[in-house]
C-alpha positions in Angstrom: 117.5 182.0 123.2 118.1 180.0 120.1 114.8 178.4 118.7 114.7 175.9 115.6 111.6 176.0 113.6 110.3 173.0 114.7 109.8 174.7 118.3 107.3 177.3 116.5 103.9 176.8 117.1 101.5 176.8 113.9 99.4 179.5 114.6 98.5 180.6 111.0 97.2 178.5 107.8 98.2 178.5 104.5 101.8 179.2 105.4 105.5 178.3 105.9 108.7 180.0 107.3 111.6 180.4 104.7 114.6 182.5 104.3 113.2 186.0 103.3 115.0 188.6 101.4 113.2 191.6 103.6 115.1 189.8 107.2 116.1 186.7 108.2 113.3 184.1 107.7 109.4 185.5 106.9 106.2 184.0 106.6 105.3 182.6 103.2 102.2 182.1 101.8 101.8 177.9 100.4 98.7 178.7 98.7 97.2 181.5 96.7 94.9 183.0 99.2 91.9 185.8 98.5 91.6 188.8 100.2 89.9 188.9 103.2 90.9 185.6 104.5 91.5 184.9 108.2 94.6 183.3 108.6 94.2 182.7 112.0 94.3 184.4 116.0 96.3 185.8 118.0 96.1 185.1 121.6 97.4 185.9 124.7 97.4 188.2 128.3 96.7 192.0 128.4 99.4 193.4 130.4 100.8 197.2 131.0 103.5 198.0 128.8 105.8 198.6 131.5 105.5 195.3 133.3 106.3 193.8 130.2 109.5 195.6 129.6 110.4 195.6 133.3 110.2 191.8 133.4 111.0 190.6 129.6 108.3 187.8 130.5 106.9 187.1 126.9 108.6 186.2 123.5 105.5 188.0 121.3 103.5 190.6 122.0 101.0 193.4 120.1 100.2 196.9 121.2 96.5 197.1 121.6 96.4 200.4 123.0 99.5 202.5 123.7 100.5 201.8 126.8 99.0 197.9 126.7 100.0 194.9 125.0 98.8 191.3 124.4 101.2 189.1 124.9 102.5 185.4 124.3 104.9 183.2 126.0 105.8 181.1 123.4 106.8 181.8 119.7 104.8 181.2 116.8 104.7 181.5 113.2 103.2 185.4 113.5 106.6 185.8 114.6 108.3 185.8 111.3 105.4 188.6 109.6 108.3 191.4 108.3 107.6 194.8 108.3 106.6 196.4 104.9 104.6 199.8 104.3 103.1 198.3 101.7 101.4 194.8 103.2 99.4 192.3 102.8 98.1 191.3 106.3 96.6 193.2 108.4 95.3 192.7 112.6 91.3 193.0 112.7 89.6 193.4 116.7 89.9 191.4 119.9 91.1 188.7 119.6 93.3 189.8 116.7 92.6 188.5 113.5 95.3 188.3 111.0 93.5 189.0 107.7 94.8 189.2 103.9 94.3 192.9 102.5 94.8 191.8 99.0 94.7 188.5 96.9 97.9 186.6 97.8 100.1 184.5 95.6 101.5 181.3 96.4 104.8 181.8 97.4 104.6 185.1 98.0 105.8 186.5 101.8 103.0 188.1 104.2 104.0 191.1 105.6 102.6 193.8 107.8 102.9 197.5 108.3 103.8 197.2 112.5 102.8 201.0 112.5 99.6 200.7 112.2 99.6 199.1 116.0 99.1 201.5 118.7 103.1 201.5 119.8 104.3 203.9 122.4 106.6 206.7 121.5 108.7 205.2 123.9 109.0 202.6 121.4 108.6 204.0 118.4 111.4 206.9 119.8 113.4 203.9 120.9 114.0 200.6 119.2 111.2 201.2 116.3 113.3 203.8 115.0 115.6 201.8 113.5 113.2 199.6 111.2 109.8 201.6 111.0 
């Protein structure tokens, strides 16, 4: 599926999607932002990991615990977070919170470390491998 980023849904404040220099587009911030600020939440179903990957229903998802995710049908702007070890977001309880770690400059991208979810070494064996 191709999707344009006017199909995204805005799920988080104080940002905007731009070409990023860690992948393809990220998530920027338009403000300067303190720590500790909720961006916004994530929402969704809790399903079994392996219904998810059997049936490839969902565009997003998060592993809440290892072998169960929450997931989302439809793509929003949490889906252009990159992966750095070194972040500035982080996901706080149920429903997940996306919260600044640090004080965030304007224009600076958010990123999050995706190992700090609870992936399955399926996963992490598997596809995470190549970018964890």
């Amino acid at each position: 599926m191709n999707y344009e980023l006017e199909d995204v849904i805005d799920n988080l404040k104080y940002s905007d999607i731009r070409p990023s220099e860690i992948h393809g587009n990220g998530l920027f911030a338009t403000d300067s932002i303190p720590e500790d600020t909720e961006l916004g939440q994530l929402d969704g179903q809790l399903i079994p990991e392996t219904l998810h990957h059997k049936m490839q229903l969902t565009l997003e998802w998060n592993a809440i615990e290892e072998n169960v995710l929450l997931v989302r049908p439809y793509r929003t702007k949490y889906s252009y977070i990159n992966h750095s070890r070194t972040p500035n977001l982080k996901l706080v309880g149920i429903p997940l919170r996306v919260i600044t770690t640090r004080a965030v400059k304007s224009g600076e991208e958010f990123t999050l470390d995706y190992r700090e979810e609870k992936l399955s070494k399926e996963y992490i064996d598997t596809k995470g491998k190549y970018y964890l």
